[in-house]
Backbone as a chain_set.jsonl record, in Angstrom:
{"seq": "XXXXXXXXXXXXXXXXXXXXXXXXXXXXXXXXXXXXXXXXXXXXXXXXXXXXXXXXXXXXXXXXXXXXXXXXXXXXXXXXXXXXXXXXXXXXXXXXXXXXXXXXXXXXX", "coords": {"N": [[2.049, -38.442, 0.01], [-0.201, -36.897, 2.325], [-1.356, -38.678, 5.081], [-2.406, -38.536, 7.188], [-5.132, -36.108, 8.919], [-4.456, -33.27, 9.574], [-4.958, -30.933, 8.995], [-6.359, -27.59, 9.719], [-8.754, -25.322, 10.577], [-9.736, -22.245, 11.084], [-11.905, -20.34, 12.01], [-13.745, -17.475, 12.64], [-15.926, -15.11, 13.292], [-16.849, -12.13, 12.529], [-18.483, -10.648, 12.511], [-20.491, -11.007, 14.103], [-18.751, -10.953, 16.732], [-18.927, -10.265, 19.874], [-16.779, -9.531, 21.251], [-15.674, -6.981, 19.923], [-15.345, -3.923, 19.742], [-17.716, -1.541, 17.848], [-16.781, 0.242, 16.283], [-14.732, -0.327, 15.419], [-15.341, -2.836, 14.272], [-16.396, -2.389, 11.748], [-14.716, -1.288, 10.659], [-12.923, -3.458, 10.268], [-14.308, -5.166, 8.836], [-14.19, -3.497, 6.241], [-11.848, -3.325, 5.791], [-11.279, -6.012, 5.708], [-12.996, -7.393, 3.429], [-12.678, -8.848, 1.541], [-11.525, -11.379, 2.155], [-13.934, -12.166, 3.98], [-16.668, -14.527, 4.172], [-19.999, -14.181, 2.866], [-21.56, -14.114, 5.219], [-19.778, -12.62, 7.16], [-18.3, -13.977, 8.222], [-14.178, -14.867, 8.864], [-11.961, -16.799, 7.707], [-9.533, -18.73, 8.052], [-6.722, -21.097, 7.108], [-4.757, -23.677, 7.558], [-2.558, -26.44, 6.318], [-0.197, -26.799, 6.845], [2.176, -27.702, 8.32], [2.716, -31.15, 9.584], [2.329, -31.572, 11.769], [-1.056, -31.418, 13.883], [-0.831, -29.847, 16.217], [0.752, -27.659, 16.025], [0.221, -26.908, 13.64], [-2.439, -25.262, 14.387], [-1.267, -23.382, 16.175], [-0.003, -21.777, 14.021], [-2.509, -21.077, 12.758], [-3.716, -19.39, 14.746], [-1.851, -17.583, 14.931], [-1.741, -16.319, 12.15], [-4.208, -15.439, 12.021], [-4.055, -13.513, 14.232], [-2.492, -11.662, 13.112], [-3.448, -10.631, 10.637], [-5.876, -9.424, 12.129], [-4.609, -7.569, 12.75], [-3.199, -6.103, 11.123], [-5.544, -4.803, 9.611], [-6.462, -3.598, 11.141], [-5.027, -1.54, 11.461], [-4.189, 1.855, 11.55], [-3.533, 3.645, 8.449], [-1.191, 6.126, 7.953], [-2.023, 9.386, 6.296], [-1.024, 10.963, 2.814], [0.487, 13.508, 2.835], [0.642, 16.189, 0.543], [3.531, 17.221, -1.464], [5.67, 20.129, -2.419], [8.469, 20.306, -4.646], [11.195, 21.343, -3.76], [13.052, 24.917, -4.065], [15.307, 24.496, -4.909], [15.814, 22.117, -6.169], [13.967, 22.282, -8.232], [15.789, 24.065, -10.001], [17.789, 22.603, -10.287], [16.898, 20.594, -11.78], [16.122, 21.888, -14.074], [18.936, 23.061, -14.959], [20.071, 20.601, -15.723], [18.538, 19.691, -17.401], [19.772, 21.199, -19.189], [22.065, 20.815, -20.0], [21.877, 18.096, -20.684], [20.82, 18.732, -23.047], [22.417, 20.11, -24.511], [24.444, 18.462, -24.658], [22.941, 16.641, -26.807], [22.81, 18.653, -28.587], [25.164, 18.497, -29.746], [26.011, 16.35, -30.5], [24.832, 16.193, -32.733], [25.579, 15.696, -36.692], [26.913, 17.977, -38.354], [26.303, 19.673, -41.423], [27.673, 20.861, -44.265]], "CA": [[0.663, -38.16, 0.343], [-0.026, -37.284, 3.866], [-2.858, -39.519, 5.402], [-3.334, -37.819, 8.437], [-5.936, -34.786, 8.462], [-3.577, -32.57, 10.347], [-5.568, -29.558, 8.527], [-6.497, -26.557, 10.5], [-9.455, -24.004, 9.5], [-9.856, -21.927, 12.394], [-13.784, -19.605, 11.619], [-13.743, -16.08, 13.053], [-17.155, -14.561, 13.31], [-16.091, -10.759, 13.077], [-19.603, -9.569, 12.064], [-20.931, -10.926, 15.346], [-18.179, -10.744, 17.707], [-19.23, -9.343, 21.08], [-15.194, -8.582, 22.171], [-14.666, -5.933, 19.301], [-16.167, -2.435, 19.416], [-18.848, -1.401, 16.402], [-16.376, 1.407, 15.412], [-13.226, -1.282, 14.773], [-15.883, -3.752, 13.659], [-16.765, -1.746, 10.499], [-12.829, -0.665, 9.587], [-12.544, -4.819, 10.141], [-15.21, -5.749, 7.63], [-14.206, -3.022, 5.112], [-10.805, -4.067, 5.417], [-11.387, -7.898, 5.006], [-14.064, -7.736, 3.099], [-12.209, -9.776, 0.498], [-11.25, -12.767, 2.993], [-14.896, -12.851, 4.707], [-17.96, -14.957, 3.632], [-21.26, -13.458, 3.209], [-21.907, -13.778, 6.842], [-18.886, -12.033, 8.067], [-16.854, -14.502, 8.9], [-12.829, -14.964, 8.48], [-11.72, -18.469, 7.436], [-7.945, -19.294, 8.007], [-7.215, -22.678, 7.044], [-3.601, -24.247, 7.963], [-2.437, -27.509, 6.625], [1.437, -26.992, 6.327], [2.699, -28.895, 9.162], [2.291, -32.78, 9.81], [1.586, -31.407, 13.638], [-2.126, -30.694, 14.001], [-0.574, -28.604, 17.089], [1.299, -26.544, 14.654], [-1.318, -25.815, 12.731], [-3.297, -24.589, 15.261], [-0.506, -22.677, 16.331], [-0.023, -21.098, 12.799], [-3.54, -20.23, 12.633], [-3.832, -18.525, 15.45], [-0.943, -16.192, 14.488], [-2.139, -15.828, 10.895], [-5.395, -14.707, 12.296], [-3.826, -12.243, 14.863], [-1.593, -10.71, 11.952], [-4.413, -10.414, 9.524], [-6.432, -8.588, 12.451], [-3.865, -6.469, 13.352], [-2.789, -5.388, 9.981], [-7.004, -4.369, 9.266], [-7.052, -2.21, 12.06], [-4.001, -0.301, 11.65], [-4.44, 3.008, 10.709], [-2.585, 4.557, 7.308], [-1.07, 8.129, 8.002], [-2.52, 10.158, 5.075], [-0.134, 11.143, 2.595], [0.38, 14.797, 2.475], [1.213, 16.108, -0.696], [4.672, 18.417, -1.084], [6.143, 20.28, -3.588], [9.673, 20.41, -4.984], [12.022, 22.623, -3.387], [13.362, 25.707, -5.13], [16.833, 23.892, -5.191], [15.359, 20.873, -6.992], [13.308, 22.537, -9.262], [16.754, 24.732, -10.487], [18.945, 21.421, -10.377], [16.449, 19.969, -13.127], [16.612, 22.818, -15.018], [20.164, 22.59, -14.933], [20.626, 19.122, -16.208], [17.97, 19.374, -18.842], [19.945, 22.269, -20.4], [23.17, 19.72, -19.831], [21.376, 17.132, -21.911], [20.1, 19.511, -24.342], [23.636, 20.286, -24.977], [24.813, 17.275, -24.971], [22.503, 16.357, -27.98], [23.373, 19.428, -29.533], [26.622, 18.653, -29.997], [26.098, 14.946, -31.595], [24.746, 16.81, -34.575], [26.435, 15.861, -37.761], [26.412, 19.805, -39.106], [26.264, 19.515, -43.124], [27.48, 22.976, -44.77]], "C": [[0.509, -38.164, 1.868], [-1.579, -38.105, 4.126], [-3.18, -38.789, 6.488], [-3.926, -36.337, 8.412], [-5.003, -34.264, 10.122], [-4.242, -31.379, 9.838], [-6.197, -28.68, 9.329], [-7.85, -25.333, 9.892], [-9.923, -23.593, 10.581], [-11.321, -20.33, 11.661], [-13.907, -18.272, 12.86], [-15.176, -15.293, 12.853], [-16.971, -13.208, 13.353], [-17.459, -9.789, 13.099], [-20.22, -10.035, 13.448], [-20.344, -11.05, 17.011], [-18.551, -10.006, 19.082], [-17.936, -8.804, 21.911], [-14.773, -7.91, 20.968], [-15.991, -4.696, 18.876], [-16.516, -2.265, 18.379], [-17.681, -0.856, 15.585], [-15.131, 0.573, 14.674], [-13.998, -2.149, 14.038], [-15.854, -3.471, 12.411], [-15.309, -1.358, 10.139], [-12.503, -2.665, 9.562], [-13.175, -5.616, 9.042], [-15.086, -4.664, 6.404], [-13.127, -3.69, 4.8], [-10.527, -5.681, 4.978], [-12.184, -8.096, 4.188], [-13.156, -8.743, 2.09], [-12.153, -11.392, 0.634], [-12.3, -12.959, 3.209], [-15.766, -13.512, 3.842], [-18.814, -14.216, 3.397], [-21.646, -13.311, 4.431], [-20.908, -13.216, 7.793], [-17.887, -12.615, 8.781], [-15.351, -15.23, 8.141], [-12.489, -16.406, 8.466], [-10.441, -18.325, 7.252], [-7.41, -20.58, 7.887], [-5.212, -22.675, 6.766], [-3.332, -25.519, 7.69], [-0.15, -27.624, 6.144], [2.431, -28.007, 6.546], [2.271, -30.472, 8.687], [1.527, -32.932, 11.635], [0.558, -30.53, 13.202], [-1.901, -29.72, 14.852], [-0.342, -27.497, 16.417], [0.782, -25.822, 14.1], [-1.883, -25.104, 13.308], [-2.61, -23.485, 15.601], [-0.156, -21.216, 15.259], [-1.321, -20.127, 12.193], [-3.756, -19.122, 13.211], [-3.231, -17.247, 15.298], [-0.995, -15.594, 13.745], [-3.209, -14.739, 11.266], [-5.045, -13.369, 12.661], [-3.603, -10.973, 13.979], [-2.754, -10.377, 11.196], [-4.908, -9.347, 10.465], [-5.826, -7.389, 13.21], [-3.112, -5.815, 12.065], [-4.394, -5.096, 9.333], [-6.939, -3.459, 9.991], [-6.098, -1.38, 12.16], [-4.065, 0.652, 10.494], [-3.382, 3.978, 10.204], [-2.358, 5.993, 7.769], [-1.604, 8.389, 6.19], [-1.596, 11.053, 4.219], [-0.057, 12.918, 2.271], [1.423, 15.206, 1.141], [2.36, 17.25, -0.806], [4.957, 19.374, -2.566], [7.912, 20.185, -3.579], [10.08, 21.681, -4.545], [12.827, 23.732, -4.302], [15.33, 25.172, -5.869], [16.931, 23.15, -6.235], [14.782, 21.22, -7.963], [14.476, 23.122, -10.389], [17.443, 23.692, -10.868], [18.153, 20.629, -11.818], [16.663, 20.919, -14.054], [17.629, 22.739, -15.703], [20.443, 21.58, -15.982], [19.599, 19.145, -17.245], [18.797, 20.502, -20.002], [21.476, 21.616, -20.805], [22.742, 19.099, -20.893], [20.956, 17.89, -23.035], [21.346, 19.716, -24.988], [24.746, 19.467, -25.519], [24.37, 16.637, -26.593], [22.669, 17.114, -29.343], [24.638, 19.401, -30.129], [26.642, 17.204, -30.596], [25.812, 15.24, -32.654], [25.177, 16.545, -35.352], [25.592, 17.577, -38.5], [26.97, 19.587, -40.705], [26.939, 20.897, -43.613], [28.042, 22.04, -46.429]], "O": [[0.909, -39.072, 2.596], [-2.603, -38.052, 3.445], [-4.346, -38.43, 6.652], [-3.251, -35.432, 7.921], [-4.978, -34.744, 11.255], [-3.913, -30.482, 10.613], [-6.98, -29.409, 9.937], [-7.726, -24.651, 8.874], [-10.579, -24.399, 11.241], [-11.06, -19.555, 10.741], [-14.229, -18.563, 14.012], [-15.184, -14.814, 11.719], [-16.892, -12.883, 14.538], [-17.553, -8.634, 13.514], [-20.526, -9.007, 14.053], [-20.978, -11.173, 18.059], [-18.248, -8.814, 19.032], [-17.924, -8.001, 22.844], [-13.582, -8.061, 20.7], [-16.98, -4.642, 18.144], [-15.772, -2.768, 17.537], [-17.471, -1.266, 14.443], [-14.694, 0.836, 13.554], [-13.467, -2.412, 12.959], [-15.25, -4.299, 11.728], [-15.082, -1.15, 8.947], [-11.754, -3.048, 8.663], [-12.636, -6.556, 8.458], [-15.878, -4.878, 5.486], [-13.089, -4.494, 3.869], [-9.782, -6.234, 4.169], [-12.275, -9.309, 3.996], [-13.476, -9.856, 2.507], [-12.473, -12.293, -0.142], [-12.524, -14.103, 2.813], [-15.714, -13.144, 2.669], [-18.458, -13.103, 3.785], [-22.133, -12.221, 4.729], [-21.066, -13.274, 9.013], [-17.022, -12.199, 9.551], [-15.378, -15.939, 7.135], [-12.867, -17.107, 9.404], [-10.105, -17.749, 6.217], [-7.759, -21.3, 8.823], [-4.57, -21.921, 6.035], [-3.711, -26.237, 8.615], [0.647, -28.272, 5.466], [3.125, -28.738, 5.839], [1.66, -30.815, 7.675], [0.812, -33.689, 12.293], [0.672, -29.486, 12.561], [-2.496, -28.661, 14.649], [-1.1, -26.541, 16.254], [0.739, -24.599, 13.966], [-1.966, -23.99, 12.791], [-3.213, -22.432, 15.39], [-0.082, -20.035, 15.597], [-1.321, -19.076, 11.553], [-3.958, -18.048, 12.644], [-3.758, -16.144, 15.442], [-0.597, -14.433, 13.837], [-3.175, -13.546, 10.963], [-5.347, -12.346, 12.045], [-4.12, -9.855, 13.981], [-2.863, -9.168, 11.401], [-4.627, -8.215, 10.07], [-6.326, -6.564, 13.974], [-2.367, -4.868, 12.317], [-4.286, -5.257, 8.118], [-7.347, -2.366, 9.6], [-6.22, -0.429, 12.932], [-4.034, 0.539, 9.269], [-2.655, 4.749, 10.83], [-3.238, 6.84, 7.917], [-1.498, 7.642, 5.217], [-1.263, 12.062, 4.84], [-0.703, 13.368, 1.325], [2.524, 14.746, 0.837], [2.095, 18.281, -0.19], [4.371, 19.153, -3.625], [8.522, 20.004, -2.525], [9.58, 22.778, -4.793], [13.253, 23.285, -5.367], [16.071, 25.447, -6.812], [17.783, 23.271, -7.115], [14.972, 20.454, -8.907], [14.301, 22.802, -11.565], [17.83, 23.806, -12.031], [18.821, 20.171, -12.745], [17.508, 20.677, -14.916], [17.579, 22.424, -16.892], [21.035, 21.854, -17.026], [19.925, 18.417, -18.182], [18.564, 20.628, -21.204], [21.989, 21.933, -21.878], [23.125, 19.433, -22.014], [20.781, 17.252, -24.073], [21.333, 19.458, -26.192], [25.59, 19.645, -26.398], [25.205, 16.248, -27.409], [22.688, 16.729, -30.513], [25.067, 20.234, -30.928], [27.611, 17.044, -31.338], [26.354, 14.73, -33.634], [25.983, 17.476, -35.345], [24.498, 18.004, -38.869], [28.155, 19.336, -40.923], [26.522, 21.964, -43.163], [28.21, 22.676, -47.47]]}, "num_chains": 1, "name": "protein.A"}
């Protein structure tokens, strides 16, 4: 049992931040919305260590990471098709397997 409150909960205000632009604000609160409170703010809470430093330490980095994996922006997946090579090569191999099965047959006469 540890006795000492070495616990860490470090409180992020993101909905009223005055160091993060409106336009990141809003991709920061769609993206967290899961983590924040009703009032917009991010709660990170650290009790791993036995060093309250630590913790603090840990928070801080959790935090960063969290707000630097919200604001990074997904490339958009463009959609392809199958090349005429690939489309022939299945072909191929389904008429392989088809043949294949054809030929396990027990033939009755």
């Amino acid at each position: 049992m540890n006795k000492l409150e070495t616990r860490v909960e470090l409180l992020f205000d993101i909905a009223k931040s005055p160091c993060i632009p409106e336009h990141l604000r809003q991709r920061l609160l769609s993206n967290l919305s899961f983590k924040l409170d009703s009032l917009g703010v991010l709660r990170v809470v650290v009790q791993e260590s036995r060093s309250q430093w630590k913790n603090k330490q840990l928070a801080i980095e959790r935090l960063a990471l969290l707000l630097k994996s919200a604001l990074k922006v997904h490339k958009k997946r463009i959609s392809t098709k199958p090349t005429k090579t690939a489309r022939e090569d299945r072909l191929r191999m389904k008429k392989v397997r088809g043949e294949t099965k054809r030929l396990r047959k027990v033939v009755i006469e």
